[in-house]
ZADO-1210 file (C-alpha; in nm, 4 decimals, padded with zeros to 6 digits):
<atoms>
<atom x="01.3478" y="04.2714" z="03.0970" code="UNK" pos="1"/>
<atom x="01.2559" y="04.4476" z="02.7913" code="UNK" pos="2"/>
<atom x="01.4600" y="04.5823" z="02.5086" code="UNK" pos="3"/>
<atom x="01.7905" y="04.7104" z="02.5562" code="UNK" pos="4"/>
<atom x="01.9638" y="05.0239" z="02.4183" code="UNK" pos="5"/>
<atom x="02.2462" y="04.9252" z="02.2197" code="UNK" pos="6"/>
<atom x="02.4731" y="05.1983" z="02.2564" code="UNK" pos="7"/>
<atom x="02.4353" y="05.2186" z="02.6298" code="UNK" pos="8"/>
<atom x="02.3096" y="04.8722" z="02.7639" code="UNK" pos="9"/>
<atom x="01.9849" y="05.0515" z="02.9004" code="UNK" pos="10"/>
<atom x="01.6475" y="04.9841" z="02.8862" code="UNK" pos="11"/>
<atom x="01.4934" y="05.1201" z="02.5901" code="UNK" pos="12"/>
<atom x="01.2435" y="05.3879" z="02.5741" code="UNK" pos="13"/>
<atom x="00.8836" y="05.3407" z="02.4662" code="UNK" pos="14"/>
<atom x="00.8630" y="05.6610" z="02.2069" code="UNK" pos="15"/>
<atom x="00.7027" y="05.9611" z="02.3503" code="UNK" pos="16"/>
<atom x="00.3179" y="06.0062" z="02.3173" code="UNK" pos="17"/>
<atom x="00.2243" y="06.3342" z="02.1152" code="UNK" pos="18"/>
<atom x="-00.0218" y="06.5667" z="02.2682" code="UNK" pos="19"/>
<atom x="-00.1040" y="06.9170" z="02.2413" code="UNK" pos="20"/>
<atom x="-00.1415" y="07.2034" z="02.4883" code="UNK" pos="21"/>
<atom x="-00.2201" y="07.5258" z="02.5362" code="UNK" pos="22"/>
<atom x="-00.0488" y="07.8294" z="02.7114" code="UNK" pos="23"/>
<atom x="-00.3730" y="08.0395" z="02.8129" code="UNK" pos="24"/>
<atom x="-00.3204" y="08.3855" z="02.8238" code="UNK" pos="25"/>
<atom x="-00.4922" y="08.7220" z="02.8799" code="UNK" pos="26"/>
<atom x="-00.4097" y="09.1088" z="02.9364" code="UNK" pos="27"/>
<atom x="-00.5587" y="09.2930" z="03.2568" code="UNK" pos="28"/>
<atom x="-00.7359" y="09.6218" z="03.2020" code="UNK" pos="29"/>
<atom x="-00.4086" y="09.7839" z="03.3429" code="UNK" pos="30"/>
<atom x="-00.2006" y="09.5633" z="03.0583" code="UNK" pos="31"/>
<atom x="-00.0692" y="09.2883" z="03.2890" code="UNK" pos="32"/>
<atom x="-00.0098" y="08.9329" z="03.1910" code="UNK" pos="33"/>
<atom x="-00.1779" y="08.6894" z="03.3542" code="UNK" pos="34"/>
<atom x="-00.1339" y="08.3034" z="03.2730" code="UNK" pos="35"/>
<atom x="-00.4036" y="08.0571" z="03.3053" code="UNK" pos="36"/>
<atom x="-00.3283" y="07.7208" z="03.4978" code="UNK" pos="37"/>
<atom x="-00.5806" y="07.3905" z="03.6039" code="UNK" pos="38"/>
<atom x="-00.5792" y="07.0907" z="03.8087" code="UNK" pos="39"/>
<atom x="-00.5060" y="06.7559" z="03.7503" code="UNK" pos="40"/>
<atom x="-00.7883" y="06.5392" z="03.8106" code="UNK" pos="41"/>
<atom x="-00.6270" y="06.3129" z="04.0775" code="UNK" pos="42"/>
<atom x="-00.3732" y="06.4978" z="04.2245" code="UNK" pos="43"/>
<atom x="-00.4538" y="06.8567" z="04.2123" code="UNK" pos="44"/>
<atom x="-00.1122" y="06.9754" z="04.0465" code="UNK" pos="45"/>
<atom x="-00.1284" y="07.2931" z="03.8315" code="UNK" pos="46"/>
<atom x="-00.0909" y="07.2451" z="03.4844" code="UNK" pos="47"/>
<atom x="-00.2027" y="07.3686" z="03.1338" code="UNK" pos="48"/>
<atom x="-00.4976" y="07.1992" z="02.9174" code="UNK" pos="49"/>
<atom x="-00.3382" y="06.9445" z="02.6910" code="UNK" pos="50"/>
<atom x="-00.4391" y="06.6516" z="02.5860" code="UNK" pos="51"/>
<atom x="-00.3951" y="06.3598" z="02.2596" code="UNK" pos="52"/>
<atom x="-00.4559" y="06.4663" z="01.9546" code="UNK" pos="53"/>
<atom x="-00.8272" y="06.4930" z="01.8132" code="UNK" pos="54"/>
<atom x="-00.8953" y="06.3173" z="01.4897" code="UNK" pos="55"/>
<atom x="-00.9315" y="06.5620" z="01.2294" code="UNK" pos="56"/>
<atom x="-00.8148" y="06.8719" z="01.4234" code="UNK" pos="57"/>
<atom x="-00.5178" y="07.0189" z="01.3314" code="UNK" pos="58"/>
<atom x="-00.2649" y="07.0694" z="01.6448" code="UNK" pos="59"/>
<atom x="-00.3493" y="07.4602" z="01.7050" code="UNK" pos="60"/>
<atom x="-00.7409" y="07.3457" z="01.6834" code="UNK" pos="61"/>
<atom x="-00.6817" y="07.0385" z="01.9520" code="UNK" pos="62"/>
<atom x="-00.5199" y="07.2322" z="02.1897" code="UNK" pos="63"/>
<atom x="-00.7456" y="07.5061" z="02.1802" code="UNK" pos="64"/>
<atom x="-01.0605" y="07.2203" z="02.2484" code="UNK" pos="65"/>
<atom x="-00.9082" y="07.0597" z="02.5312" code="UNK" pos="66"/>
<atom x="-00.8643" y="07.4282" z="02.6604" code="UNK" pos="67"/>
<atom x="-01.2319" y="07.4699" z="02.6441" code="UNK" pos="68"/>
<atom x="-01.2764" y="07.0817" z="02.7813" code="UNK" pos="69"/>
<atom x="-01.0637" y="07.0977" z="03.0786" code="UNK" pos="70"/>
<atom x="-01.0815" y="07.4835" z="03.1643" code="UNK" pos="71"/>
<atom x="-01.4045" y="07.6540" z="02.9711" code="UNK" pos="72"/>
<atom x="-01.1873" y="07.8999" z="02.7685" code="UNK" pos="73"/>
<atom x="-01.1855" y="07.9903" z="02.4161" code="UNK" pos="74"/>
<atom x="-00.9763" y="08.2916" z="02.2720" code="UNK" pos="75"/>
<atom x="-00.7026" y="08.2836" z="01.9548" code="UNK" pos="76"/>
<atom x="-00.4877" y="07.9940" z="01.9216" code="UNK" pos="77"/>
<atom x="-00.1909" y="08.0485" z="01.7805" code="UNK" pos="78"/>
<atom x="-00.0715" y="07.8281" z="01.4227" code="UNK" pos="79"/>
<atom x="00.3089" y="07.7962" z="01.5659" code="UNK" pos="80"/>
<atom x="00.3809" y="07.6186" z="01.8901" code="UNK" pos="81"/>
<atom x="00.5952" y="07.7595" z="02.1131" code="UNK" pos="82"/>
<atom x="00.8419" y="07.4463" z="02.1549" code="UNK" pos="83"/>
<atom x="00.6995" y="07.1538" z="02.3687" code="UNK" pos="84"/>
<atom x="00.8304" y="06.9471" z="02.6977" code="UNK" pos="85"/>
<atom x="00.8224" y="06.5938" z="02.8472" code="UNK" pos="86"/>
<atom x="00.6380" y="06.4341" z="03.1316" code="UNK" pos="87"/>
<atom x="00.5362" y="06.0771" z="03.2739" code="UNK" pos="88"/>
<atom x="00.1748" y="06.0465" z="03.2842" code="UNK" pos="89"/>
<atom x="00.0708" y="05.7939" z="03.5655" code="UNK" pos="90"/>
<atom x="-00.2056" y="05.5196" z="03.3811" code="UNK" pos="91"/>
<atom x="-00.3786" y="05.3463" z="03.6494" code="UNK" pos="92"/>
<atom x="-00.2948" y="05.0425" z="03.6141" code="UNK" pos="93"/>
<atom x="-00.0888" y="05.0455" z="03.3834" code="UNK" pos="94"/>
<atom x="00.2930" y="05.1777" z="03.2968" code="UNK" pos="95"/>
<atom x="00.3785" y="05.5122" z="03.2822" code="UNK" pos="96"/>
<atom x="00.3287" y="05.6609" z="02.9441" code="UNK" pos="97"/>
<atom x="00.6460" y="05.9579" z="02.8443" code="UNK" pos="98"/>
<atom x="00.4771" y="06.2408" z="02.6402" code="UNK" pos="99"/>
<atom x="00.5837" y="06.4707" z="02.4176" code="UNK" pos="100"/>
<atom x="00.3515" y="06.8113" z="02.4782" code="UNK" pos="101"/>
<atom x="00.3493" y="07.0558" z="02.1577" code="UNK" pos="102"/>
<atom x="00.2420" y="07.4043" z="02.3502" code="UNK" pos="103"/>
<atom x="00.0250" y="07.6687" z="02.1802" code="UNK" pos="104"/>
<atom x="-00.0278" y="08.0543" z="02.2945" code="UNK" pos="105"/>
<atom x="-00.3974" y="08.1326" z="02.3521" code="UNK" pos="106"/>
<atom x="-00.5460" y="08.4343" z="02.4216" code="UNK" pos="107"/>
<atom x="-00.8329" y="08.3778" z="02.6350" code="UNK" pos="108"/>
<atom x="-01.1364" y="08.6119" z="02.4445" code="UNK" pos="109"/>
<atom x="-01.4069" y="08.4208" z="02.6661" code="UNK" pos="110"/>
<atom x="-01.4375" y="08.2156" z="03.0212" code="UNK" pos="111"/>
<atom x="-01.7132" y="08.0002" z="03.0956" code="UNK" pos="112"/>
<atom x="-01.8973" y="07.9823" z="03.4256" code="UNK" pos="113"/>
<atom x="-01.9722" y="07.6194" z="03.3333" code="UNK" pos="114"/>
<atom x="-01.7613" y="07.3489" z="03.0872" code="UNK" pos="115"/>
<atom x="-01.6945" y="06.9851" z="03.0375" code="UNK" pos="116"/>
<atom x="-01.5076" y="06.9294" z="03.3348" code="UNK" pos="117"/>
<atom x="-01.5645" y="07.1740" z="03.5799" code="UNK" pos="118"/>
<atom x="-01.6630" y="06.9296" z="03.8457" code="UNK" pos="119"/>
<atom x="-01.3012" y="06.7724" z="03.8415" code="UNK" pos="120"/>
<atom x="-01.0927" y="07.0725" z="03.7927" code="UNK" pos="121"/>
<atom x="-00.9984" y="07.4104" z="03.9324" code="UNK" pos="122"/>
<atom x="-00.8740" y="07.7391" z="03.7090" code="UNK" pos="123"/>
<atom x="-00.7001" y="08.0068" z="03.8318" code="UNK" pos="124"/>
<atom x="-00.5045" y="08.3057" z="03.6462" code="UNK" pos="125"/>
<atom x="-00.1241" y="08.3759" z="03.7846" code="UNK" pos="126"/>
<atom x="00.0982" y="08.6191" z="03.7898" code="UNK" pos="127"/>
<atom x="00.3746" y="08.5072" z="03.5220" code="UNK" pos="128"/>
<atom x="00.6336" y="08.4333" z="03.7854" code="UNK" pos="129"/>
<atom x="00.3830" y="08.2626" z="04.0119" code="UNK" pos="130"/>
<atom x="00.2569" y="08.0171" z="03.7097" code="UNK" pos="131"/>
<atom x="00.5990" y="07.9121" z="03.6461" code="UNK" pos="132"/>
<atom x="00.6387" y="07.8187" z="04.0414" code="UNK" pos="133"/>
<atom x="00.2983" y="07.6681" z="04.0690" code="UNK" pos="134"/>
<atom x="00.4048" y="07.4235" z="03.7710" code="UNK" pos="135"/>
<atom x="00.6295" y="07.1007" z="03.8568" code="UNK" pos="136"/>
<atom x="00.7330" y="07.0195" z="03.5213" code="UNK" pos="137"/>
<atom x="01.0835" y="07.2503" z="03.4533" code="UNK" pos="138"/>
<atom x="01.0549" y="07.1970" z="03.0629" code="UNK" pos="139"/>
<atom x="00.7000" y="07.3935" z="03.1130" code="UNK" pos="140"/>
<atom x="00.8433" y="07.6532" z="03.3351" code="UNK" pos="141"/>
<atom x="01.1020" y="07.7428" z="03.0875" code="UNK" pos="142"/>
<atom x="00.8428" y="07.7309" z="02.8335" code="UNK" pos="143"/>
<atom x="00.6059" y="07.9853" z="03.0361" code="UNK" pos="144"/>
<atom x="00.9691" y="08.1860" z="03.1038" code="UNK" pos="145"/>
<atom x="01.0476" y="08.2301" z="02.7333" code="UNK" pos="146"/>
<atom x="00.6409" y="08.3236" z="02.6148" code="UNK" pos="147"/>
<atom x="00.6590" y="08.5668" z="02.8978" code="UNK" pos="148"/>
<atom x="00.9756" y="08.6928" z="02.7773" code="UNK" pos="149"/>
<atom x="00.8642" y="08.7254" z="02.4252" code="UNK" pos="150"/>
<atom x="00.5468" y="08.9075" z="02.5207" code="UNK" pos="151"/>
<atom x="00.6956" y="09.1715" z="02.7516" code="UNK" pos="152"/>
<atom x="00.9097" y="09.2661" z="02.4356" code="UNK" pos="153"/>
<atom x="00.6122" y="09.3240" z="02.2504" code="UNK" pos="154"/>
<atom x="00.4191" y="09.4824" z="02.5318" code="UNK" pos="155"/>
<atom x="00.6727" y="09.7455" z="02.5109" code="UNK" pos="156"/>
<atom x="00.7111" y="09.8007" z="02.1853" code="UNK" pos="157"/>
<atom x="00.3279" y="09.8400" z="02.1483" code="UNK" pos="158"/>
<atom x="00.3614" y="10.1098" z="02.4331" code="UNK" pos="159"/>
<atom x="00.6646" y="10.3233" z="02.2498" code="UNK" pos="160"/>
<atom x="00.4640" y="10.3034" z="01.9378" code="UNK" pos="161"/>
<atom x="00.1556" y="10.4378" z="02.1526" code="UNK" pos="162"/>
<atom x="00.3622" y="10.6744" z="02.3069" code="UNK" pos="163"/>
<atom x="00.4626" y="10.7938" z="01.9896" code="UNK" pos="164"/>
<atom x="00.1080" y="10.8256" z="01.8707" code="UNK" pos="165"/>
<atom x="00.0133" y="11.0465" z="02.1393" code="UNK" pos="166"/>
<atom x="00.3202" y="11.2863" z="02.1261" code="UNK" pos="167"/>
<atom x="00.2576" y="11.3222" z="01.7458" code="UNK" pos="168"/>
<atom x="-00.1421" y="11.3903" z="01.7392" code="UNK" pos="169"/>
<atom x="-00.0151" y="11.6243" z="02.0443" code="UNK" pos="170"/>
<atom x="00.2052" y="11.8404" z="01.8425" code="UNK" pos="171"/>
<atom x="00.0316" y="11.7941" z="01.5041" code="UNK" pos="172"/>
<atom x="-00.2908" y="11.9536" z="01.7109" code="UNK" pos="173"/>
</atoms>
């Protein structure tokens, strides 16, 4: 048996593996969200491109590469992650390794026809709702709930100050 946790007699955890994700994003013509979800390679879950850090790549900058790796994006990567979540990820043949995933909003300016690892992967834009059901992982469905939350509020704020725009070049002409 391995180390115990003194406070509770419990195995103790391994610490969590850092890696870095992004939340790929994009507006419709008719100013929809739409989030961007892939594969796993084995067993065909949807998830976000994430991955372990890249030596001398700042976190915004490594999530934004595995984006193009694993999905054939590229677009804005924002500095500040949005908060992060847990899962296992299965090693074969070896343990389970618990990892820490630091999530950063992209919005997708390009989408290849061809990338890295298209062969192992599919893509597919959702419906906000519909992303956070396809997703397994509940930290990453709150995580897709709050970023959708956040960008409705400025989606409408954008439209009152457009609205606002219009009325005044309206009555100023």
């Amino acid at each position: 048996m391995g180390k115990l946790n003194a406070q509770e007699g419990l195995p103790a955890i391994s610490p969590a593996a850092v890696q870095y994700g992004a939340l790929p994003y994009r507006f419709t013509a008719a100013g929809t969200l739409e989030v961007l979800l892939i594969t796993t390679k084995r067993s065909k879950r949807w998830i976000i491109p994430k991955g372990d850090p890249i030596k001398g790549l700042r976190p915004p900058k490594s999530a934004a590469r595995e984006a193009f790796e694993e999905a054939g994006i590229r677009g804005s990567i924002a500095e500040k992650s949005i908060g992060s979540f847990r899962f296992q990820k299965t090693l074969e043949g070896a343990p389970n390794q618990l990892c820490d995933v630091k999530l950063y909003p992209l919005n997708v300016k390009q989408q290849m026809k061809d990338w890295p690892e298209a062969s192992h992967r599919s893509v597919r834009w959702f419906a906000p709702a519909e992303a956070q059901a396809a997703v397994n992982d509940v930290g990453l469905q709150t995580l897709i709930g709050r970023f959708v939350e956040k960008m409705s509020s400025k989606a409408g704020l954008r439209r009152k100050a457009m609205v606002k725009a219009e009325l005044s070049s309206e009555l100023s002409g």
